[in-house]
C-alpha positions in Angstrom: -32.2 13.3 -22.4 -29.7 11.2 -24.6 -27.6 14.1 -25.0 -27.0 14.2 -20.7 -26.5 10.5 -20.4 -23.6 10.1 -23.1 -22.4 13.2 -21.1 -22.6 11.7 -18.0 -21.1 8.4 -19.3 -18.1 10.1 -20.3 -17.6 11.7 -17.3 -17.8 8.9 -15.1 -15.8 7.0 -17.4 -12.8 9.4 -17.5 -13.5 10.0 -14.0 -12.6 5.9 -13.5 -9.5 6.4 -15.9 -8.1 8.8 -13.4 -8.8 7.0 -10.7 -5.9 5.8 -8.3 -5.8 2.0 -9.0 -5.4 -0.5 -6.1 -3.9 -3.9 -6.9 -5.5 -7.1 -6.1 -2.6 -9.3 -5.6 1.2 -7.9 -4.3 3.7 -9.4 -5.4 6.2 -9.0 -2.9 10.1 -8.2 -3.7 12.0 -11.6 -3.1 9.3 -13.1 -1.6 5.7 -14.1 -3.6 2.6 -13.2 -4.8 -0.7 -12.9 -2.6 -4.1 -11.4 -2.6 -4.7 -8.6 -0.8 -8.7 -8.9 -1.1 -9.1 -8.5 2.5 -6.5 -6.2 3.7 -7.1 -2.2 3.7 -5.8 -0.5 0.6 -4.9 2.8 0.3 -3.6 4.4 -2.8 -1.1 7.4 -2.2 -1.2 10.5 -4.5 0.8 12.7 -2.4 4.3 11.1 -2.6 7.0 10.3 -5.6 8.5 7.2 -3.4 5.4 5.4 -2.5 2.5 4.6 -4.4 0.2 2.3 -2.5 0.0 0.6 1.1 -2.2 -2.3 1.7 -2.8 -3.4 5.6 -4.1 -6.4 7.1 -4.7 -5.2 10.7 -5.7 -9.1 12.1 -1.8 -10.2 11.1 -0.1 -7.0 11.3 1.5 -7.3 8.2 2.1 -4.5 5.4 2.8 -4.1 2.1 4.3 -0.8 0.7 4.9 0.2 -3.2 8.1 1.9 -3.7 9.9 3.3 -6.7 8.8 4.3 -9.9 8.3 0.4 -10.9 5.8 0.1 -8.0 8.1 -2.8 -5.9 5.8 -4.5 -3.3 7.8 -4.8 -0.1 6.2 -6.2 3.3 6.9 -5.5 6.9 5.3 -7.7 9.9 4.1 -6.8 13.2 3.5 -3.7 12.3 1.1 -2.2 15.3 -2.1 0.0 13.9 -0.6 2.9 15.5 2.5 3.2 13.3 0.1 2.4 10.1 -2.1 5.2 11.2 1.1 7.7 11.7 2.6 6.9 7.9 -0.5 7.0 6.5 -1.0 10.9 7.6 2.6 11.5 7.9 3.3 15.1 6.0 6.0 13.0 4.3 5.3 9.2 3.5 8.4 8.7 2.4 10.5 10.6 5.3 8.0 8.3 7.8 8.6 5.6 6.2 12.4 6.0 5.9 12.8 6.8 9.4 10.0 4.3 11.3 9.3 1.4 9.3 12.5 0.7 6.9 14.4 -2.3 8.5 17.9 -0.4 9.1 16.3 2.6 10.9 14.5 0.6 13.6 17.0 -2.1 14.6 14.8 -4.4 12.2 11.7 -4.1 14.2 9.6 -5.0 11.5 11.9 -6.8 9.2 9.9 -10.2 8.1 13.1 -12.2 8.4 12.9 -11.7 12.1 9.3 -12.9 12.1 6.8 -15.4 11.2 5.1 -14.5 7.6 1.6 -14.7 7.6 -0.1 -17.5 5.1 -2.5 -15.9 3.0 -3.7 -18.7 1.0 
């Protein structure tokens, strides 16, 4: 019996190790810090360009990790729709360069054009 709960122990353990993280605050690029406790986090495994999304569906506002030193950068107004699409898009990163990246889309969801939501 001892012998099958270490093993499982150290399974689950290296099983958490492995995990995907997801960050509790962002802090965004030129911008600030905030929690994401209440937005929906997604970790992405399949792409070298982005390595987490966080939405918060209420505000339409979200945060994607770029780069290989994880940058937080945000985007507002973003309908569910267009969330939905880059999450499942074969490429994240072709998606994301081509629908959500401020100089593709005639700054549609550029946060200088709109009002930041206050997450405090």
């Amino acid at each position: 019996m001892s012998y099958f709960f270490n093993l499982v122990t150290i399974v689950a353990s290296l099983w958490l190790l492995s995990s995907p993280s997801v960050a509790e605050q962002a802090c965004i690029r030129n911008y600030k810090c905030i929690s994401v406790q209440k937005f929906n986090c997604e970790p992405v495994t399949g792409s070298h360009i982005i390595y987490q999304t966080c939405y918060f569906e209420p505000e339409r506002y979200l945060i994607v990790w770029l780069g290989k030193h994880e940058a937080a950068y945000h985007f507002c107004d973003v309908p569910p729709d267009v969330v939905s699409e880059f999450r499942h898009a074969p490429s994240m990163g072709h998606y994301y360069n081509t629908s959500i990246l401020s100089r593709s889309n005639n700054h549609r969801f550029d946060c200088r054009d709109h009002v930041i939501p206050d997450f405090e």
